[in-house]
VOPAGU-2260 file (C-alpha; in pm, 1 decimal, decimal comma):
REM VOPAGU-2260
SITE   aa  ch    i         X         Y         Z
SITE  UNK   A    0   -1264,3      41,1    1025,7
SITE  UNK   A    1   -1676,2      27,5    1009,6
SITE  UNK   A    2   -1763,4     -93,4    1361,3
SITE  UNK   A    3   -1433,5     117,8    1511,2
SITE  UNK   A    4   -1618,0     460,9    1394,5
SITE  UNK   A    5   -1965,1     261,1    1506,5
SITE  UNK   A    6   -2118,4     227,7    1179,0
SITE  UNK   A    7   -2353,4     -80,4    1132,8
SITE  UNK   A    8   -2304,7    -189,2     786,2
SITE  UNK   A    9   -1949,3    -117,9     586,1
SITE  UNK   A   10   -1950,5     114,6     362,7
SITE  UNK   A   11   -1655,9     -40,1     128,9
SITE  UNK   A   12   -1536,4    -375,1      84,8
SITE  UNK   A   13   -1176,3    -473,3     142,1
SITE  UNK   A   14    -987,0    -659,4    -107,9
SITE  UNK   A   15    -731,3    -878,0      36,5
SITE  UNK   A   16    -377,4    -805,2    -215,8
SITE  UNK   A   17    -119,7   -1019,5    -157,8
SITE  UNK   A   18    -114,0   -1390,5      48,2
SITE  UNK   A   19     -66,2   -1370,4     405,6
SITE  UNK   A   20    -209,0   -1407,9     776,0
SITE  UNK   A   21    -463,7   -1250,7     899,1
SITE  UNK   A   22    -669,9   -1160,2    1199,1
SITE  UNK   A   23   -1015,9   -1156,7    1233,5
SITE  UNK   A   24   -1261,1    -977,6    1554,2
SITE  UNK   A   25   -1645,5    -934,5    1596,0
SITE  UNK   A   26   -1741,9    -599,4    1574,5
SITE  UNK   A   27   -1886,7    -585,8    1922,9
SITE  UNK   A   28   -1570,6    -722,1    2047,9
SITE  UNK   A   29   -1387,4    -433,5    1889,5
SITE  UNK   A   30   -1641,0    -161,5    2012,0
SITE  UNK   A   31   -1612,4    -306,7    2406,1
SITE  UNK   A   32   -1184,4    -307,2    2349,3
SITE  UNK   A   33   -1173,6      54,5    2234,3
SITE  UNK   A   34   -1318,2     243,2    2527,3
SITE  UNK   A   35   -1277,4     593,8    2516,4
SITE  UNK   A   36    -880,1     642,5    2620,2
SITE  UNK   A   37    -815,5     225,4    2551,1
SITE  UNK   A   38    -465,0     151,2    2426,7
SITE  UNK   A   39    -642,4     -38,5    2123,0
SITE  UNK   A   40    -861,9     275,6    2041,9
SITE  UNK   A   41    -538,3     473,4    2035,3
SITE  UNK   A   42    -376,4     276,5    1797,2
SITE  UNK   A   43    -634,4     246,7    1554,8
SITE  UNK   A   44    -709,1     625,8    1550,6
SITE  UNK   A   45    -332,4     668,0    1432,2
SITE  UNK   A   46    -377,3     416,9    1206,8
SITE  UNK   A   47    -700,7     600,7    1056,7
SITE  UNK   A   48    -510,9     926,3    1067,3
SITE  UNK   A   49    -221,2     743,3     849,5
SITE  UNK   A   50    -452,1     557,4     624,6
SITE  UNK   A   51    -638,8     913,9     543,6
SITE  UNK   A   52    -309,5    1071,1     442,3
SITE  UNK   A   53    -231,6     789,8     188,8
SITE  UNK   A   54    -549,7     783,9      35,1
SITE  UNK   A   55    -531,5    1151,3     -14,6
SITE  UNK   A   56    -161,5    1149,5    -150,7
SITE  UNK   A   57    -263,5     855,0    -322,1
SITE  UNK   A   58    -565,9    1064,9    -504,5
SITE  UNK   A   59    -304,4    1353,6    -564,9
SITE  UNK   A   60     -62,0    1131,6    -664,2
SITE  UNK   A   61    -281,8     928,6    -952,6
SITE  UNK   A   62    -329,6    1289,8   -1073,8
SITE  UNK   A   63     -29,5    1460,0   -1108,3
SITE  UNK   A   64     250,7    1166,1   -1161,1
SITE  UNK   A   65     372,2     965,7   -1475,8
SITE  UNK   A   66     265,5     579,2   -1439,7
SITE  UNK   A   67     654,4     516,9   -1395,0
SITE  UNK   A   68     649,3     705,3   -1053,8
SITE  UNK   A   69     354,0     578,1    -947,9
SITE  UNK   A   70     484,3     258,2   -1025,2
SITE  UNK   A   71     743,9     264,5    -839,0
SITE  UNK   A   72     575,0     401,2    -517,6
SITE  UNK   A   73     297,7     125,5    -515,2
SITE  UNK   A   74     603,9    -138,7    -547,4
SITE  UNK   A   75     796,4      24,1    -256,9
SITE  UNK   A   76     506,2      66,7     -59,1
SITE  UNK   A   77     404,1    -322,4    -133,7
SITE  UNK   A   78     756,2    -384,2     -29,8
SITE  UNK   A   79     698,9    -169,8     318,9
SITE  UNK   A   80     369,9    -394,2     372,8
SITE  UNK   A   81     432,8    -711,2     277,0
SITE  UNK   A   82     820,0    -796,3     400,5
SITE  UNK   A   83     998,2   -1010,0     209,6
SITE  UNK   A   84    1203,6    -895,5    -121,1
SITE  UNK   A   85    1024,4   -1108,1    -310,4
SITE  UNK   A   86     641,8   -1070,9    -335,7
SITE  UNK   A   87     352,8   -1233,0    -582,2
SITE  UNK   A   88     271,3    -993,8    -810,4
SITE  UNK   A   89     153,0    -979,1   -1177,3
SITE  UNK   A   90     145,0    -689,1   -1446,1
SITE  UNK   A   91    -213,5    -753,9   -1505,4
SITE  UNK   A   92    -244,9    -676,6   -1127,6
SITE  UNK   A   93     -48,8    -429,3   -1074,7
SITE  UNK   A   94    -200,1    -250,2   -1392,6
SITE  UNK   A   95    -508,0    -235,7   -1211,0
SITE  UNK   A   96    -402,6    -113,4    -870,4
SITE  UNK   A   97    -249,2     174,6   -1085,0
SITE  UNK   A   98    -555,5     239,9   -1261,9
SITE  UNK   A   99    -431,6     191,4   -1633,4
SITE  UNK   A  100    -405,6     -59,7   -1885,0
SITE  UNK   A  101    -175,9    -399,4   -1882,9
SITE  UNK   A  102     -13,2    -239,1   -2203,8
SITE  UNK   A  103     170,4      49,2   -2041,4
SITE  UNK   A  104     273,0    -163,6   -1708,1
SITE  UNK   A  105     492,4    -414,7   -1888,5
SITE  UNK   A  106     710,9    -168,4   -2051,3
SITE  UNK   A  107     751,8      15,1   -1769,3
SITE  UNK   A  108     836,9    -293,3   -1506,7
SITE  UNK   A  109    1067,2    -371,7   -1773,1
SITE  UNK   A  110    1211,9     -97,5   -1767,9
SITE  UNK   A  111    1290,4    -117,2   -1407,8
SITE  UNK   A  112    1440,8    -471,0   -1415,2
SITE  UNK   A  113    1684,5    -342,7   -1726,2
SITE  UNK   A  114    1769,7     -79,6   -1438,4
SITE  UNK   A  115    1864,8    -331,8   -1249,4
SITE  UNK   A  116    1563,5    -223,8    -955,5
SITE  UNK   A  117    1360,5    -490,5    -970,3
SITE  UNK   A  118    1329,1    -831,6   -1119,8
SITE  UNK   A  119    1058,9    -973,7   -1219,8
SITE  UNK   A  120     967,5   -1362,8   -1314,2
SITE  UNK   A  121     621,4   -1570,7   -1337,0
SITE  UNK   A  122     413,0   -1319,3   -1155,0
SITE  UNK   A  123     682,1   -1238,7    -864,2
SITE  UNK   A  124     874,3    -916,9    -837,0
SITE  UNK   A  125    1194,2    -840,2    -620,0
SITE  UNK   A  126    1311,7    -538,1    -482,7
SITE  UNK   A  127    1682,5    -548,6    -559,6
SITE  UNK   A  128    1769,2    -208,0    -540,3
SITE  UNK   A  129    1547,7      25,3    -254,6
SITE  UNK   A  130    1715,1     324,5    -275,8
SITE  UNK   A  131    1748,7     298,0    -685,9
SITE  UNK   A  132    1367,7     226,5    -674,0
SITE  UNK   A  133    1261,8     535,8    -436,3
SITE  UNK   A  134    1466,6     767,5    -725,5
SITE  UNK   A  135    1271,1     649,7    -987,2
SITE  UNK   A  136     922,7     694,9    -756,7
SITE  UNK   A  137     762,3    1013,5    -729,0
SITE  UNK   A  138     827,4    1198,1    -372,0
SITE  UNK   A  139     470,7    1068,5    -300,6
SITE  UNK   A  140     622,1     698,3    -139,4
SITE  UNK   A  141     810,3     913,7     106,8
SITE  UNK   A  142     544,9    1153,1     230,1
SITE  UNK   A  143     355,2     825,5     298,2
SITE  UNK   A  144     628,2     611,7     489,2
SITE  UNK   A  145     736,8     902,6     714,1
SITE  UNK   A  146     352,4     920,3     817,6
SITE  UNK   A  147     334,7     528,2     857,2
SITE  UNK   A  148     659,7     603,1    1057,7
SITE  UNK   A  149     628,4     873,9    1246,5
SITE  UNK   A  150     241,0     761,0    1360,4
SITE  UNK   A  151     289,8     372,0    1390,5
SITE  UNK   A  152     662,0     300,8    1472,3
């Protein structure tokens, strides 16, 4: 997002989640494909606008929901992102994309599989049950999605 706002030097450093593909672009290259009313420039201004509104509910989130909820909304939105029912993904992970200690993630995933939600083996977890999922989230995951939705579908 650096060289699409015209900044030199990145502020932040991304941390690449979960396997996958990938695409990669010089920065001038960027900054010459996202004249002032390009389709590219367009796109990536939405996608700003979206990725603003999670971090925000994200923040908001992280302060007024029980790890359970927020639990369940990182999994959903993993889910949203990554495709497949089945994605790589360990407690110790996902304890620290939650902000809290491995201790109170395994219960809680747990908890979830007993549900019937999720399952969860050798540091994968499947989605077996969206809609069950979203109920245990906090309303958080579905602010989000209807932005990514409304701005990027």
């Amino acid at each position: 997002m650096s060289a699409f706002l015209g900044e030199a030097v990145a502020a932040t450093r991304c941390i690449v989640q979960l396997p996958g593909g990938a695409l990669r672009m010089r920065a001038d290259v960027l900054q010459a494909e996202t004249g002032w009313n390009s389709p590219l420039r367009q796109l990536l201004s939405r996608y700003e606008s979206v990725f603003l509104k999670q971090v925000y509910q994200c923040v908001a989130c992280n302060g007024l929901h029980q790890i359970q909820q927020r639990c369940g909304r990182w999994l959903l939105e993993t889910y949203d992102r990554f495709g497949p029912d089945e994605f790589p993904m360990t407690h110790e992970f996902l304890a620290e994309m939650l902000g809290v200690r491995q201790a109170s993630v395994s219960p809680i995933v747990r908890s979830l599989a007993n549900l019937g939600l999720i399952r969860n083996d050798r540091g994968k977890i499947q989605i077996l049950d969206l809609a069950g999922l979203e109920a245990q989230s906090c309303e958080c995951y579905r602010v989000i999605k209807d932005e990514f939705d409304r701005l990027l579908s």
